[in-house]
Backbone as numpy.savetxt, mean C-alpha at the origin, in Angstrom:
# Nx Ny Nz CAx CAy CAz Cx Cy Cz
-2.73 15.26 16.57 -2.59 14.60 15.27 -2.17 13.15 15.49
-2.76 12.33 15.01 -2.59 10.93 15.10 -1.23 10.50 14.37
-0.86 9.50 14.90 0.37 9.14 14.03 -0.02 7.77 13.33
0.63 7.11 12.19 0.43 6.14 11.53 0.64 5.31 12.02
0.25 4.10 12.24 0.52 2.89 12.93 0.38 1.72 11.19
1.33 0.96 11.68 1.54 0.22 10.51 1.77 -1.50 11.46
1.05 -2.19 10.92 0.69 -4.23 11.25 1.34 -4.52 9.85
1.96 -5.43 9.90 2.37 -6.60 8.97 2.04 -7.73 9.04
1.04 -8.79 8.40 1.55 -9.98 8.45 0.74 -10.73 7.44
1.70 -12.01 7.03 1.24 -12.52 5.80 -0.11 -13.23 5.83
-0.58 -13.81 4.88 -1.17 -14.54 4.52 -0.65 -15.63 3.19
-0.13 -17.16 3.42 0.48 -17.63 2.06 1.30 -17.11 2.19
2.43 -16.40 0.83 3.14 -15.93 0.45 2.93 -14.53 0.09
1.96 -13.97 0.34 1.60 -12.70 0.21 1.54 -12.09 1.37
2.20 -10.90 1.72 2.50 -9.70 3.24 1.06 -8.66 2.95
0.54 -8.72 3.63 -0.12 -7.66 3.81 0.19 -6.67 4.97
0.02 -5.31 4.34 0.78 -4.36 5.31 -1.02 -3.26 5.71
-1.06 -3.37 6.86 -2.06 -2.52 7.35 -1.77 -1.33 7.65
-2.13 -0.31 7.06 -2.11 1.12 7.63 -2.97 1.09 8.35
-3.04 2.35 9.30 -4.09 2.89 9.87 -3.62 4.35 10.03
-4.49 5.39 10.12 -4.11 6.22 10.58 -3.93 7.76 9.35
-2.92 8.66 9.37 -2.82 9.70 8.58 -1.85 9.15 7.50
-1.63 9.36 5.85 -0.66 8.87 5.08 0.19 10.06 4.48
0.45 10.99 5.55 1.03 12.51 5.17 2.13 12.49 5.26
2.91 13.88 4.91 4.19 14.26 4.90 4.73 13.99 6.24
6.27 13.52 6.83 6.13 13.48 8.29 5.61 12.29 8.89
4.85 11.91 8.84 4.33 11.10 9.56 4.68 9.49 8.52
3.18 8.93 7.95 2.88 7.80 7.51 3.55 8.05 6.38
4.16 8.97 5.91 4.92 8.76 4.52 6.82 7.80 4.54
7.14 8.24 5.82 8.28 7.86 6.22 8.19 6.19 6.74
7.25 6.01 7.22 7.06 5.26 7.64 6.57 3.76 6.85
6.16 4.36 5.74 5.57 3.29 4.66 6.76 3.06 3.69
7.76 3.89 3.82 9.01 4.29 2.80 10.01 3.09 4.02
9.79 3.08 5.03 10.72 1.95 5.72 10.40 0.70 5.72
9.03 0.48 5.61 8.31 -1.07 5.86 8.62 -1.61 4.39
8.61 -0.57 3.59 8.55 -1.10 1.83 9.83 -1.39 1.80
11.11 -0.59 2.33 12.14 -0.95 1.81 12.62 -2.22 2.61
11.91 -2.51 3.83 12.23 -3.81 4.65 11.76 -5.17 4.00
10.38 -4.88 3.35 10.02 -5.81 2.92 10.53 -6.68 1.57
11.22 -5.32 0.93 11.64 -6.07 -0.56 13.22 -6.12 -0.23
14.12 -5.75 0.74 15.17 -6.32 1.14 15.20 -7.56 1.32
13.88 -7.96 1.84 13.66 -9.65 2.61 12.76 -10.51 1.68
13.14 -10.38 0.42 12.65 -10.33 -1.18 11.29 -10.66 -0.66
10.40 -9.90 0.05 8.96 -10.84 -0.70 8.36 -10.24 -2.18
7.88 -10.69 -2.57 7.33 -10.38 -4.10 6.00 -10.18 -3.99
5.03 -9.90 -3.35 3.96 -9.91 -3.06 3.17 -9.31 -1.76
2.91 -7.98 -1.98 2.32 -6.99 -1.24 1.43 -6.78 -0.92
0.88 -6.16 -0.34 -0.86 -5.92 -0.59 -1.00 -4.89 0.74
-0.80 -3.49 0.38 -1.29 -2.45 1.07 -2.96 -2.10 1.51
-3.21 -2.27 2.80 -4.57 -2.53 3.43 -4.89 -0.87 3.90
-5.33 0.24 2.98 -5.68 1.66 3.27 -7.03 1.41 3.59
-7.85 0.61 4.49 -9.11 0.55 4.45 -9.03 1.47 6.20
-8.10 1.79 6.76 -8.14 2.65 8.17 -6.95 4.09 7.77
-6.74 4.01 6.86 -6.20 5.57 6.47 -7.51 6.19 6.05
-7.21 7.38 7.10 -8.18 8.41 7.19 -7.69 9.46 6.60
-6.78 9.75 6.03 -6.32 11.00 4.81 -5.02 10.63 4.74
-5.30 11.04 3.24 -3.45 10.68 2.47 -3.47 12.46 1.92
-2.36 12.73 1.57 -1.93 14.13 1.31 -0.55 13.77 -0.27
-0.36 14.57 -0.61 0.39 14.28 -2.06 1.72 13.19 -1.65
2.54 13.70 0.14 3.67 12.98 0.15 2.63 11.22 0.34
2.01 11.53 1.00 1.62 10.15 1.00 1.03 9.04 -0.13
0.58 9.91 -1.22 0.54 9.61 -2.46 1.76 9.41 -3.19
2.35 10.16 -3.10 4.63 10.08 -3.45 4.82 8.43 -3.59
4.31 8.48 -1.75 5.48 6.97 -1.57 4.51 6.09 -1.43
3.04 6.07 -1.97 2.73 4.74 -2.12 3.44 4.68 -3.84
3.45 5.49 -4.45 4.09 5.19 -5.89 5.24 4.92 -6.16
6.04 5.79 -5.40 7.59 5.03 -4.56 7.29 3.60 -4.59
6.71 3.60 -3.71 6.68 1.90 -3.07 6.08 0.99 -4.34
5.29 1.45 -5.10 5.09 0.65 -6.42 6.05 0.55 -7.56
6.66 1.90 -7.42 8.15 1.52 -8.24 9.10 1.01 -7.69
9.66 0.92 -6.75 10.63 0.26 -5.99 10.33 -1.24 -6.07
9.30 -1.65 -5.42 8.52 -3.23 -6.01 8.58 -3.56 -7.34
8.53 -2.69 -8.24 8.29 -3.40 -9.14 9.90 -3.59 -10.38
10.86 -2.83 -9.63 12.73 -3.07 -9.63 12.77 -4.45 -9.20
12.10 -4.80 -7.85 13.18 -5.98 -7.77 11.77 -7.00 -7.97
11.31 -7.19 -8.89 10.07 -8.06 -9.55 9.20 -8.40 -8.57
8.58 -7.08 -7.77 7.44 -7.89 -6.33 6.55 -6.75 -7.27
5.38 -7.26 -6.74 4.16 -6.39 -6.96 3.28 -5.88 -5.44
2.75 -4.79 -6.07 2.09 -4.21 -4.92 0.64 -3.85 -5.25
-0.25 -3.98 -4.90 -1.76 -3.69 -4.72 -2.21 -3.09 -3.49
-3.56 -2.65 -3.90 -3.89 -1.79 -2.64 -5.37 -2.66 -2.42
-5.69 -2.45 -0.64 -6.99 -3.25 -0.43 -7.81 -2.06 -0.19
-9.03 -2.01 -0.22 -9.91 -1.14 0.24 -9.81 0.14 0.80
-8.90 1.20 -0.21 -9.09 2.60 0.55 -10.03 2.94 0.45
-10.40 3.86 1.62 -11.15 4.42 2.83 -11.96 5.48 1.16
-13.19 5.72 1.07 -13.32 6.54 -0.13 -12.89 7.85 0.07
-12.27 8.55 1.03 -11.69 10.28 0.49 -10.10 9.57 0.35
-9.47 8.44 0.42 -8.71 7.90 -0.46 -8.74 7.75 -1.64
-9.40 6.95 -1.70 -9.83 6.43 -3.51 -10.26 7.78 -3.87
-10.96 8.81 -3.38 -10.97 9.92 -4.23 -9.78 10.71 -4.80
-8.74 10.37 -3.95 -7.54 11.11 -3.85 -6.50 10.79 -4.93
-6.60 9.46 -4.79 -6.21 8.34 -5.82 -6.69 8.42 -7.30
-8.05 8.74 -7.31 -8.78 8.80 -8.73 -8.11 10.39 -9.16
-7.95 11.64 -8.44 -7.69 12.55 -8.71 -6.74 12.70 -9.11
-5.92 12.00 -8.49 -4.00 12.20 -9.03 -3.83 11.38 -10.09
-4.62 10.42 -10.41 -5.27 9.17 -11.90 -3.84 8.07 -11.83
-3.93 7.58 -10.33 -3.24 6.43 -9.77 -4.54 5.32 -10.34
-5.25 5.32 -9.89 -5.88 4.02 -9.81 -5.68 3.55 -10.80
-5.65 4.01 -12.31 -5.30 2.93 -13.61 -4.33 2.14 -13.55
-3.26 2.63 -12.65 -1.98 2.17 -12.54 -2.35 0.85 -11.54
-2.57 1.40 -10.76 -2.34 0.31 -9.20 -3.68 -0.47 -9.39
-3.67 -1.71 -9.20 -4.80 -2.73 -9.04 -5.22 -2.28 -7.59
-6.81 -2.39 -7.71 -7.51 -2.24 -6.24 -8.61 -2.90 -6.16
-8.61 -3.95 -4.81 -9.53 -4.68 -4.33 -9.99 -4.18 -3.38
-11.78 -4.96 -3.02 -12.36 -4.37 -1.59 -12.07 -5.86 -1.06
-11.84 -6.96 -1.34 -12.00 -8.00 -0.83 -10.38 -8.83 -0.93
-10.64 -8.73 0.52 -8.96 -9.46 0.76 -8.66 -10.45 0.33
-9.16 -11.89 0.41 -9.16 -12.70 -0.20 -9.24 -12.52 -1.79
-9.98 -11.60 -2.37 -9.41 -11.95 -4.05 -8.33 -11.04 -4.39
-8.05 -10.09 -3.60 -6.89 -9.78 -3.61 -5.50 -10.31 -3.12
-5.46 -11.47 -2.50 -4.80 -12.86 -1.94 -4.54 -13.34 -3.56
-6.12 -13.76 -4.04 -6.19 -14.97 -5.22 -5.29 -14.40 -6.51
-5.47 -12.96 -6.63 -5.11 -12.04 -7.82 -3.22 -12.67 -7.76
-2.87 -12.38 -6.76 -1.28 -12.66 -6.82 -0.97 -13.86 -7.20
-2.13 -14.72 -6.78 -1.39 -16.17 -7.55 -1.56 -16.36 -9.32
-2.51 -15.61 -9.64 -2.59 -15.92 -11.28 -1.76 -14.88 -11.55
-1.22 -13.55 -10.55 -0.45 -12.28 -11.85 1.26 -13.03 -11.72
């Protein structure tokens, strides 16, 4: 079983956080629950979760990306998601996240989106 591997790094004023890997219980759920709480300790306001190399999310991993969208959105940062992988976005459409969470395929207008929201 693969483990999650998680890259950080900005672009501008906006962090983009790269997953790769599984977004399950155990594994990438803990792990996205530490980077989120590192990141809005170190106030950035502007997120942008990159699921375009998560290869399956499972309910905990669905938990704490919503975690991580409520927690962001306490101390006034926002969070978006870039290009999940489609048995993501299916996963996402099923649990009826996506109305909630803004989602781009294109990094750059998902860059541009943070400067007008």
């Amino acid at each position: 079983m693969a483990a999650m591997k998680v890259d950080v790094r900005h672009v501008e004023d906006v962090i983009i956080v790269d997953l790769e890997g599984r977004l399950v219980m155990g594994v990438g759920d803990e792990l996205l629950r530490d980077v989120m709480n590192e990141l809005v300790a170190e106030d950035w306001k502007k997120i942008l979760l990159n699921l375009r190399k998560v290869n399956i999310i499972d309910s905990s991993g669905i938990g704490e990306v919503v975690s991580s969208w409520k927690l962001a959105g306490r101390f006034g940062a926002s969070v978006k998601l870039l290009r999940p992988a489609p048995q993501v976005e299916r996963t996402l459409k099923l649990t009826q996240l996506l109305p909630l969470l803004e989602v781009y395929e294109d990094e750059g207008e998902a860059i541009a989106s943070f400067q007008t929201s």
